[in-house]
Each structure stands twice: as C-alpha cells, then as structure tokens.
C-alpha positions in Angstrom: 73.4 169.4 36.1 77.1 168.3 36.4 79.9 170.6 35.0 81.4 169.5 31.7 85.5 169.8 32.1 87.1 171.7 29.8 88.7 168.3 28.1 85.5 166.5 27.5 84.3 169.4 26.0 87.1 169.5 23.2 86.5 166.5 22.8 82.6 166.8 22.2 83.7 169.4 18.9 85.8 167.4 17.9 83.4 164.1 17.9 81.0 166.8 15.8 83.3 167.6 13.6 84.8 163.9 12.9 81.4 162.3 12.7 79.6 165.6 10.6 82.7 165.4 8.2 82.0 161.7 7.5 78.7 161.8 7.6 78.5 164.5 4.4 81.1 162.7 2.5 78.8 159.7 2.8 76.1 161.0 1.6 76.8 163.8 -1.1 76.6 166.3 1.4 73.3 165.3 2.9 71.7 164.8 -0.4 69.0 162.7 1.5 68.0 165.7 3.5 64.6 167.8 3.0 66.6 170.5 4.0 63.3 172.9 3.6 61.4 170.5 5.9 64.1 170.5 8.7 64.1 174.1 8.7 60.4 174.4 9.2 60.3 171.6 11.8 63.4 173.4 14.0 61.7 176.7 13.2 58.3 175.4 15.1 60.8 173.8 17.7 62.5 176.8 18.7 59.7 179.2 19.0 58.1 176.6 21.8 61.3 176.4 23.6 61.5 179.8 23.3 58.1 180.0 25.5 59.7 178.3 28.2 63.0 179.5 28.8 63.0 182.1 30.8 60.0 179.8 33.2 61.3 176.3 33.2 64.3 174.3 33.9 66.1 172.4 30.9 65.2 169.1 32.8 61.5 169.2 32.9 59.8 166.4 31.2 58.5 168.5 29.0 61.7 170.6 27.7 63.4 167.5 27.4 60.4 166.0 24.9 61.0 168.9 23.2 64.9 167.8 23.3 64.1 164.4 22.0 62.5 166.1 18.8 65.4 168.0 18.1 67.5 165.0 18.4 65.1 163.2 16.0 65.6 166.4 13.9 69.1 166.5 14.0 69.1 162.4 13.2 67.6 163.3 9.8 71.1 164.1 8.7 72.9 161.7 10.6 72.8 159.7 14.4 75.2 161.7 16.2 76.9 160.3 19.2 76.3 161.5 22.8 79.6 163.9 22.7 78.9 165.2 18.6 75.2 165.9 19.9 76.9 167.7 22.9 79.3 169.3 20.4 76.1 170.5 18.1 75.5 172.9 21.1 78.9 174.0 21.4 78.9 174.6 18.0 75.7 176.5 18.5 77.5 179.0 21.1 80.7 179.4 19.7 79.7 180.0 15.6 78.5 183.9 15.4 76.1 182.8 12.6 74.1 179.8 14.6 74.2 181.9 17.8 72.0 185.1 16.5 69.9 182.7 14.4 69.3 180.5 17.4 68.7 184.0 20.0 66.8 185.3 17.2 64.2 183.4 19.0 65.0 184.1 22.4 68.3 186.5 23.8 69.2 183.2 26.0 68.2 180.5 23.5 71.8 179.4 22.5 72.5 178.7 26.0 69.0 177.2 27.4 69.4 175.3 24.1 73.2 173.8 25.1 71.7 173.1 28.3 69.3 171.0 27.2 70.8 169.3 25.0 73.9 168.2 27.0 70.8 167.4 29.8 69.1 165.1 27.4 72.4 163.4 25.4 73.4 162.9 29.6 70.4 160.9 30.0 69.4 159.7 26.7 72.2 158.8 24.6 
C-alpha cells in the first residue's frame, strides 16, 4: 500500500470535517439515522475484523468486503467522499474516545481499521 503524504492527509480531516459538518446541519443532526441499528451492525463488523487482524492483510478480498459494509454503514449517515472516508480513519486514530472503543475489540484494530479503509476508498471510491 502506497504512503499517504503528510498533505493529503490534512486534507482527508478536513474533507471529514467539511462534509460531516454539512451533512448534520442538513439533516437535524442525522435525525434519519437508526442510530441503535448502526451501532449493532458496526458492533457485529468489528468483532469479525477483529478475527482477522492479526492473520490477514487489509487487502484480501475478504477484509475488503468486510470494508465495503462499513462503508455502506457509514453511508447511512451520509456518502462520504474518498478523502472524508479516509479522514473517518484518521479520526478514528487521532480522537482518544474512538480509538479505545475501536481497540476495545482488538489492541491493533484502530490501525488495521485505517488501513483498510484507506485500502478500500484507494480502490473503491
């Protein structure tokens, strides 16, 4: 997988944060959002991810079907663009909350997790 500069990067938060910002002023603060189901649905996600990280490379087919659901998941609030889905896992990382609830799962998922996601928006998006 290529290295991400430093610039592009920046520029993947800040494409999160312009298009999240608009997208919750749109719609009431996601108001359209089963926020209950999403929950469950990344819950389920996350714990078979968490099966495979420490065996599997974030570009198998299979990791990256797994990466397509949680790009479906993450549509449910709003279609992100390939750098705000990039930023997502940035965000991930870099917030203290979202990084022990996503290792919670696994002590490397916030990383396998960026990964994967910056493998799949790459190809995908």
């Amino acid at each position: 997988m290529k290295k991400l500069h430093k610039e592009y990067l920046t520029e993947c938060k800040n494409a999160l944060d312009v298009e999240q910002t608009h997208s919750l002023s749109a719609t009431d603060n996601w108001a359209h959002v089963n926020r209950e189901l999403v929950h469950q649905d990344w819950d389920v996600l996350y714990k078979k991810l968490a099966e495979h990280i420490d065996k599997t490379a974030v570009d198998n087919e299979n990791i990256q079907a797994l990466m397509k659901e949680h790009f479906e998941i993450a549509c449910r609030f709003y279609t992100p663009s390939k750098e705000a889905y990039i930023g997502m896992g940035i965000f991930y990382k870099e917030n203290e909350d979202m990084k022990k609830f996503h290792n919670s799962y696994h002590p490397k998922m916030v990383d396998y997790l960026g990964d994967a996601i910056v493998y799949y928006a790459q190809s995908n998006l």
